[in-house]
C-alpha positions as CSV (number, residue, x, y, z in Angstrom):
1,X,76.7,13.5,-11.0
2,X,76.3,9.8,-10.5
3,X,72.3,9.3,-9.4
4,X,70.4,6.7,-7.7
5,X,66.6,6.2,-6.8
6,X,66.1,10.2,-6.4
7,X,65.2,12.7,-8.0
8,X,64.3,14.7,-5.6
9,X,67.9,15.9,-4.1
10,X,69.4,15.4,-7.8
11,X,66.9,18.2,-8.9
12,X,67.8,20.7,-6.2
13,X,71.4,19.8,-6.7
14,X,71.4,20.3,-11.0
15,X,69.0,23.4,-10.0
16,X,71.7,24.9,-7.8
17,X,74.5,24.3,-10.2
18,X,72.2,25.8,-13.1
19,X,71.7,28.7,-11.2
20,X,74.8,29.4,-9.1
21,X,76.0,29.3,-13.3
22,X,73.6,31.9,-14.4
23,X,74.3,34.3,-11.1
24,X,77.8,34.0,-12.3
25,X,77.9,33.7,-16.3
26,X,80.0,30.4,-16.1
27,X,79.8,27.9,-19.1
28,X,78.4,24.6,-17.4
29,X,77.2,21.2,-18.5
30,X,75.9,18.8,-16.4
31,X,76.1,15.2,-17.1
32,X,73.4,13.0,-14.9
33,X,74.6,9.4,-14.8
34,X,71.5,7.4,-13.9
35,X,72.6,4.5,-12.4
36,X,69.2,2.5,-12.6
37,X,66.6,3.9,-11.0
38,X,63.0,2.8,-11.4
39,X,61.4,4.2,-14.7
40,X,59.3,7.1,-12.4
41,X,62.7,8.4,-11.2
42,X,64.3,8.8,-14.7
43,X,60.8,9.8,-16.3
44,X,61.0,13.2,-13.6
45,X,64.8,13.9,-14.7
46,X,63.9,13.5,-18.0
47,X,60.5,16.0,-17.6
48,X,62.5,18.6,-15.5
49,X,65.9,18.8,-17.6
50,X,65.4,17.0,-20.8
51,X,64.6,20.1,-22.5
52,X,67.7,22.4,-21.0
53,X,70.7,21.8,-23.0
54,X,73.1,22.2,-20.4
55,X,72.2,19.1,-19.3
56,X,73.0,15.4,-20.4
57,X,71.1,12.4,-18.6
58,X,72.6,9.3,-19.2
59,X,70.4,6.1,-18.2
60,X,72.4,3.4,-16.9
61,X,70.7,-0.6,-17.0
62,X,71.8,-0.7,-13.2
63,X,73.3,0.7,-10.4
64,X,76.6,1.1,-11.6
65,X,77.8,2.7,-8.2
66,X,79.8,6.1,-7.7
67,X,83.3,5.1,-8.9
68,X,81.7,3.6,-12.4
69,X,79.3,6.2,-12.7
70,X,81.6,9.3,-12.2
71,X,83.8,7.4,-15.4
72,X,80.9,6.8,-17.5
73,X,80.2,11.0,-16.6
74,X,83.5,11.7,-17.8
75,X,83.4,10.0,-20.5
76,X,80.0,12.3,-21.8
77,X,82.3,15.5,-20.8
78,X,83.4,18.4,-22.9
79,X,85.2,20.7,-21.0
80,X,88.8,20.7,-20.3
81,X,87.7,20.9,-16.2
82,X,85.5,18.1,-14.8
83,X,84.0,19.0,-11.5
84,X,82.5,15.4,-10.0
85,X,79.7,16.0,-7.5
86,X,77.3,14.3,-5.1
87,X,73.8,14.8,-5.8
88,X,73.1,15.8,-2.3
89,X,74.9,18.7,-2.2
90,X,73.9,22.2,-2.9
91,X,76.7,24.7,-4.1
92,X,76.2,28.4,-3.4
93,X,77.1,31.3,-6.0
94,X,80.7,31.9,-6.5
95,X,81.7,28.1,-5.9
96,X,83.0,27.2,-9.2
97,X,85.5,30.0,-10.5
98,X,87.9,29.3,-7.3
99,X,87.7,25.7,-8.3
100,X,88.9,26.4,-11.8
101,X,91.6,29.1,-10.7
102,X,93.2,27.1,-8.1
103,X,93.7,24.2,-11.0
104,X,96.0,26.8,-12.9
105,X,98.7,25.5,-10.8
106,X,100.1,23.0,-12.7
107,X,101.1,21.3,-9.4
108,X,97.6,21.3,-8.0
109,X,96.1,17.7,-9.1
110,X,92.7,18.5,-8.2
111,X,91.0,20.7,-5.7
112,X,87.4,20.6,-3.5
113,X,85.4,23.3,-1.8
114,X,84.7,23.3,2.0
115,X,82.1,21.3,2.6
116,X,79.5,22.0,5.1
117,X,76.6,20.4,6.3
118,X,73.4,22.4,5.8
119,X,73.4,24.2,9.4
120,X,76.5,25.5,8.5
121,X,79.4,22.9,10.6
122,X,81.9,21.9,8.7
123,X,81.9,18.2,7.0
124,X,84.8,18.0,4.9
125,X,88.1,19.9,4.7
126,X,90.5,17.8,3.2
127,X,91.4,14.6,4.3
128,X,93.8,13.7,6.6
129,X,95.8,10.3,7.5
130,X,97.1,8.7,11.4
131,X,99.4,5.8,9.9
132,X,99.8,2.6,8.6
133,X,96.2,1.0,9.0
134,X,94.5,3.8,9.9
135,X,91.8,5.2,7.7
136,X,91.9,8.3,6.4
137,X,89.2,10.8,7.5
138,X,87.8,14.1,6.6
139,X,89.4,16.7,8.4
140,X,87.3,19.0,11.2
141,X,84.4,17.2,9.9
142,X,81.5,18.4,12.7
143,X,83.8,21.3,13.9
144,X,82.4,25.0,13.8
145,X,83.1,26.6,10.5
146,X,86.2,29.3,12.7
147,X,88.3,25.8,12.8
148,X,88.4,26.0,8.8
149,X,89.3,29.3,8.6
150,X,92.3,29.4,10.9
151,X,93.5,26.0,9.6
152,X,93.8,27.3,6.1
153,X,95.3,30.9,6.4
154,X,98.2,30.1,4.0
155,X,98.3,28.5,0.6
156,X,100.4,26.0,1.7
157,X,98.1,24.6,4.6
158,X,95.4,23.9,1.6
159,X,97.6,21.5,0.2
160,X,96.2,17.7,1.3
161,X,97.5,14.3,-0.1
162,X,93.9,13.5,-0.5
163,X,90.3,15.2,-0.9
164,X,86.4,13.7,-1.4
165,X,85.5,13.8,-5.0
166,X,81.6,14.3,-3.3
167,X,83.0,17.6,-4.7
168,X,86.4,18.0,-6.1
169,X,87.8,19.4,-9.8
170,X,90.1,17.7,-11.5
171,X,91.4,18.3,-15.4
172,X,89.8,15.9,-18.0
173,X,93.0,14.8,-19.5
174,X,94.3,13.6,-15.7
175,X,91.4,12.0,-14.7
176,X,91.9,10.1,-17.8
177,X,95.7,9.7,-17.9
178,X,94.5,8.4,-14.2
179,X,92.2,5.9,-15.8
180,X,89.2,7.4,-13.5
181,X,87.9,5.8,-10.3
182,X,88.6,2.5,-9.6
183,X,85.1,0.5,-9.8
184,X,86.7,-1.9,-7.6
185,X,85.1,0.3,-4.6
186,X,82.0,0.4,-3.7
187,X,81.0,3.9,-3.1
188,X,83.9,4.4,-0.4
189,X,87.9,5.2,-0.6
190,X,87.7,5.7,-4.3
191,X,88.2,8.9,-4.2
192,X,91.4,8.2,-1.6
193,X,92.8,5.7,-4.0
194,X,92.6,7.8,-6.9
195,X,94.1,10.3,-5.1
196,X,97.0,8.1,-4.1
197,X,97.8,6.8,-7.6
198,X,97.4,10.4,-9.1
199,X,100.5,11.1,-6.6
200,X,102.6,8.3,-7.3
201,X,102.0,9.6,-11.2
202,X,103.0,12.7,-10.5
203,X,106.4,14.7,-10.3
204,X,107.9,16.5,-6.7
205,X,105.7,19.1,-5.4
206,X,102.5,17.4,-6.7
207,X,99.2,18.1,-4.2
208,X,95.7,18.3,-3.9
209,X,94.2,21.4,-2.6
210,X,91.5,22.5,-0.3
211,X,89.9,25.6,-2.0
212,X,87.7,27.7,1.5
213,X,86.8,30.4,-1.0
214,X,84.5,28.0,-2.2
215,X,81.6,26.7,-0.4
216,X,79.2,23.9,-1.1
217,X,76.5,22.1,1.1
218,X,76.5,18.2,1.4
219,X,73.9,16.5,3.2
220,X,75.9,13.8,2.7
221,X,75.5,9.8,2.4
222,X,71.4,9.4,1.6
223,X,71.9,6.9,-1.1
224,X,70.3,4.1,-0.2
225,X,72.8,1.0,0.6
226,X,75.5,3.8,0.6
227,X,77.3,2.0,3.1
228,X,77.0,-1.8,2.4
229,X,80.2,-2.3,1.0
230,X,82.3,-0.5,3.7
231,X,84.3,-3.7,5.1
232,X,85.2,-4.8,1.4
233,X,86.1,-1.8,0.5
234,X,88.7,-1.2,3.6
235,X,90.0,-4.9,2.4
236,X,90.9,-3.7,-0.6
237,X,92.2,-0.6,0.1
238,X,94.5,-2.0,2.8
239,X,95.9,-5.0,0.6
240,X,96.7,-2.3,-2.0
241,X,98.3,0.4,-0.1
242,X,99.7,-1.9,2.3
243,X,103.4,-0.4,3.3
244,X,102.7,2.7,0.8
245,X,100.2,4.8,3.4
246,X,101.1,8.4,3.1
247,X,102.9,9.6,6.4
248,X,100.6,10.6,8.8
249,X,99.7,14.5,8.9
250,X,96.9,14.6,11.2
251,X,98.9,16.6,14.0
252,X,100.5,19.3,12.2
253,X,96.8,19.7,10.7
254,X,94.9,19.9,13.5
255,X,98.0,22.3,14.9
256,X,97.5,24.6,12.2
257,X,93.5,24.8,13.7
258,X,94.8,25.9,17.1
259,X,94.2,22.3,18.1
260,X,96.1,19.0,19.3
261,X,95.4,15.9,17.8
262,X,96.1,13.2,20.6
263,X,95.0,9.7,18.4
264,X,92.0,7.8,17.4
265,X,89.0,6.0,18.8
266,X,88.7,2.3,16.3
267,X,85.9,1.7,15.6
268,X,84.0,-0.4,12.2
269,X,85.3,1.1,9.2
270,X,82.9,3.3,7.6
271,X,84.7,4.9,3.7
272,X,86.8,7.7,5.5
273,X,84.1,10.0,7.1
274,X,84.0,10.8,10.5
275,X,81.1,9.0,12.0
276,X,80.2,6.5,15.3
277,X,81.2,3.8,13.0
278,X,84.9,4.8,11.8
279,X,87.8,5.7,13.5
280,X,87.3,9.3,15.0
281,X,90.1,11.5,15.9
282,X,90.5,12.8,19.4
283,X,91.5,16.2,20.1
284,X,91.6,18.5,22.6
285,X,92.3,22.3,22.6
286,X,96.3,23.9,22.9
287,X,96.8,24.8,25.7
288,X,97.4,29.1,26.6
289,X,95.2,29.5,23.2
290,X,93.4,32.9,23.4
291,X,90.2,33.6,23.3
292,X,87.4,31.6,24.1
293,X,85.5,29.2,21.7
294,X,81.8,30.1,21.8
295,X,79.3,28.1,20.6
296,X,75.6,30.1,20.7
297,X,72.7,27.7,20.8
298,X,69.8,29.2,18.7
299,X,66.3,28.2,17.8
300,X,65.3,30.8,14.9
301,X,63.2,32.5,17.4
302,X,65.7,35.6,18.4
303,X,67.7,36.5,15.1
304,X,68.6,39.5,16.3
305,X,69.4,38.9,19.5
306,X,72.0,36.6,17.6
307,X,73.2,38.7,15.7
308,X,73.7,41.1,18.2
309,X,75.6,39.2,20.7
310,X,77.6,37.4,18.0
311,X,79.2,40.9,16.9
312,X,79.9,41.8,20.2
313,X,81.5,38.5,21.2
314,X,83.8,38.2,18.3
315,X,84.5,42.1,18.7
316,X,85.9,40.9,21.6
317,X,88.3,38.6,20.5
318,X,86.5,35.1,21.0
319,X,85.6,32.6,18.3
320,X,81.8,32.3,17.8
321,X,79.8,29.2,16.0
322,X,76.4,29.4,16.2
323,X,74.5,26.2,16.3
324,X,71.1,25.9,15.0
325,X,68.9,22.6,16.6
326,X,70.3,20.3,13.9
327,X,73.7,21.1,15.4
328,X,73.0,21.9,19.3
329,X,75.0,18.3,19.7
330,X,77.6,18.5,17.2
331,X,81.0,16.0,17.5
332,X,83.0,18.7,18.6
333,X,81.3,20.5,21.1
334,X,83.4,18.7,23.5
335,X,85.7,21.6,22.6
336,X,83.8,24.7,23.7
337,X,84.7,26.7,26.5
338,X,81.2,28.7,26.5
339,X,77.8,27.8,25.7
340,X,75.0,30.5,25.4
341,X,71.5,29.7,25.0
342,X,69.5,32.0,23.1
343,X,66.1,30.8,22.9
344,X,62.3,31.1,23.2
345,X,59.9,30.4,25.4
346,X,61.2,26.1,26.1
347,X,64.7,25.9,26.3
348,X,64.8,22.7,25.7
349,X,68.7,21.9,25.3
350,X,70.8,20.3,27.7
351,X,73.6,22.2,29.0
352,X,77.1,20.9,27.5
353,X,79.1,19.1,30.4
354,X,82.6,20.8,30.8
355,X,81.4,24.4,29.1
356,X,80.8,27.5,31.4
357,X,77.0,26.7,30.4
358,X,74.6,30.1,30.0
359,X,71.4,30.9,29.1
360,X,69.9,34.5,27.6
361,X,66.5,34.7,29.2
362,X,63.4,36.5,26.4
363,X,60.8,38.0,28.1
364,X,59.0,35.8,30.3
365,X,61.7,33.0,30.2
366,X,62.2,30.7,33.0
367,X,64.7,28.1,33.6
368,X,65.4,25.2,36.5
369,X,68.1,26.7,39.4
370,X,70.9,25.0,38.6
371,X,70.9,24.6,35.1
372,X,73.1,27.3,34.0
373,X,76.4,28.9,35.9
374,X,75.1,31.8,34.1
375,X,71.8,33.3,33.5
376,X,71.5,36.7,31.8
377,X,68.2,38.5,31.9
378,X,69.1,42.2,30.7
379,X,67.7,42.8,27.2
380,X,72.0,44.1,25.9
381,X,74.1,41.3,24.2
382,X,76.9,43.3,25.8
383,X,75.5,42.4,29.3
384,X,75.8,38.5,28.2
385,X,79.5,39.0,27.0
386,X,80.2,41.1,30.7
387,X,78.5,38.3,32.2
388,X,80.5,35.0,30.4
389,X,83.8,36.8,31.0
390,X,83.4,37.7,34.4
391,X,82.9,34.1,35.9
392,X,86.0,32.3,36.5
């Protein structure tokens, strides 16, 4: 866990390993790379976990960067599995032992969890490739968490030609026969290139593997300078994999979701997430899919009304995300057929343009004429479900 200028996020990310290992009697160590921080960050890590043997804190001189760090890490490790991870994630109980199991395929080369942002949409499943040029992305990164699970109903549509290592398990012995992360990159497509090499290394059949029985939170990218080195690093990705990019996948993956993947928006090259500054994939829904995709807007106020109507909507037969405020706006709302509003006393979000747009009234609720094509004021969550499927 390469670390730098926090100890904040690196503590709740050790503490979640720690305790994830003690829910599920797994055999951890955790080896801390301190890439130099100032002396008051590594003076905490030290007072929190210099005392717990589990865990290793190694103090670099300087900032060393993810793809030195992470081979320094290694290089501290015991175990015959190596799981590298961002220190602003958070995994959940029962993350690691699909990890290790999935790696008893001697044709698996490494494997990562689904990643998901901390309101629950999904920021990494794999990574996907569109052609020559084109940088790879994370695939259904800011989709609804139903995406993942439809995409990866068999064990061959977890296989990927790439994953992120801001979570992934590898074996020792390949990381090393690999030679690690190249340090050439600066915190971007190291993890890709590794990925690539550990390929062409590899006999027929070789893959990586997406693992959704495993589940770990990534608030993803709050280093500090995280992102400074993003136009060098595409330079050298591009001169090295130049005529060698894997074929591109990214429509029979986004088919296997139910989805068709019609190209990419450029944009300025940003590692290989998904953001307003990389290329972003366009896609658009197949068409004669059944079912509506539902996406319920929800402020914390009405849990059970939540609850309620989500069980009756998915009982029958539509897809259902529920979107807390961090995720009312999320890349791929563009996608949803229905939006339903189930707030407090403000309803402060704006309708989604395109969606059959409804709003749940509580007690007392009021909202502009106009706003919503439908407005449901009976206390059932059956009466909103009668109500969204009975507009045209």
């Amino acid at each position: 866990m390469p670390v730098f200028r926090d100890w904040t996020m690196t503590r709740r990310a050790v503490d979640t390993v720690l305790g994830a290992a003690d829910h599920d009697g797994d055999d951890v160590e955790v080896v801390v790379v301190d890439n130099g921080s100032p002396r008051s960050v590594s003076a905490v890590l030290d007072a929190w976990f210099g005392g717990d043997p589990r865990v290793v804190l190694q103090r670099e001189d300087r900032n060393r960067n993810f793809a030195l760090g992470s081979d320094l890490g290694l290089a501290r490790t015991t175990g015959a599995t190596v799981v590298m991870l961002n220190n602003d994630t958070e995994v959940t109980p029962g993350w690691l032992r699909p990890l290790v199991t999935a790696l008893e395929d001697p044709t698996v080369l490494g494997v990562q969890p689904l990643l998901v942002y901390p309101d629950g949409v999904v920021q990494a499943a794999g990574t996907v490739f569109g052609g020559d040029k084109v940088l790879p992305w994370h695939f259904l990164a800011d989709h609804p968490r139903y995406d993942a699970d439809r995409a990866f109903r068999t064990p061959a549509s977890r296989r990927f030609t790439a994953i992120t290592a801001a979570a992934a398990a590898f074996r020792a012995d390949d990381l090393i026969r690999w030679h690690g992360f190249d340090p050439v990159y600066a915190n971007g497509l190291e993890d890709v290139d590794l990925c690539l090499r550990a390929l062409a290394a590899s006999g027929p059949g070789a893959a990586f593997v997406v693992e959704p029985a495993s589940v770990v939170v990534h608030h993803e990218s709050r280093t500090p300078g995280r992102d400074d080195a993003r136009i060098e690093n595409r330079r050298v990705f591009d001169e090295r994999w130049r005529g060698r990019y894997p074929d591109a996948d990214a429509a029979d993956r986004y088919e296997g979701a139910g989805l068709r993947y019609l190209g990419v928006e450029p944009g300025l090259p940003k590692g290989h997430a998904v953001t307003v500054r990389s290329s972003r994939p366009v896609v658009v829904r197949e068409p004669g899919a059944t079912g509506l995709r539902v996406a319920v807007k929800h402020d914390g106020t009405r849990p059970a009304d939540v609850t309620a109507l989500v069980g009756a909507l998915e009982s029958a037969g539509h897809a259902v995300q529920v979107d807390m405020p961090t995720s009312w706006y999320r890349g791929a709302s563009g996608l949803d057929d229905v939006t339903v509003l189930v707030a407090g006393s403000d309803p402060s979000w704006v309708p989604q343009p395109g969606a059959r747009n409804a709003v749940w009234l509580a007690a007392g609720q009021h909202v502009a004429d106009g706003d919503f094509a439908v407005v449901v004021a009976e206390p059932s969550a059956k009466a909103v479900v009668t109500a969204l499927t009975s507009v045209p």
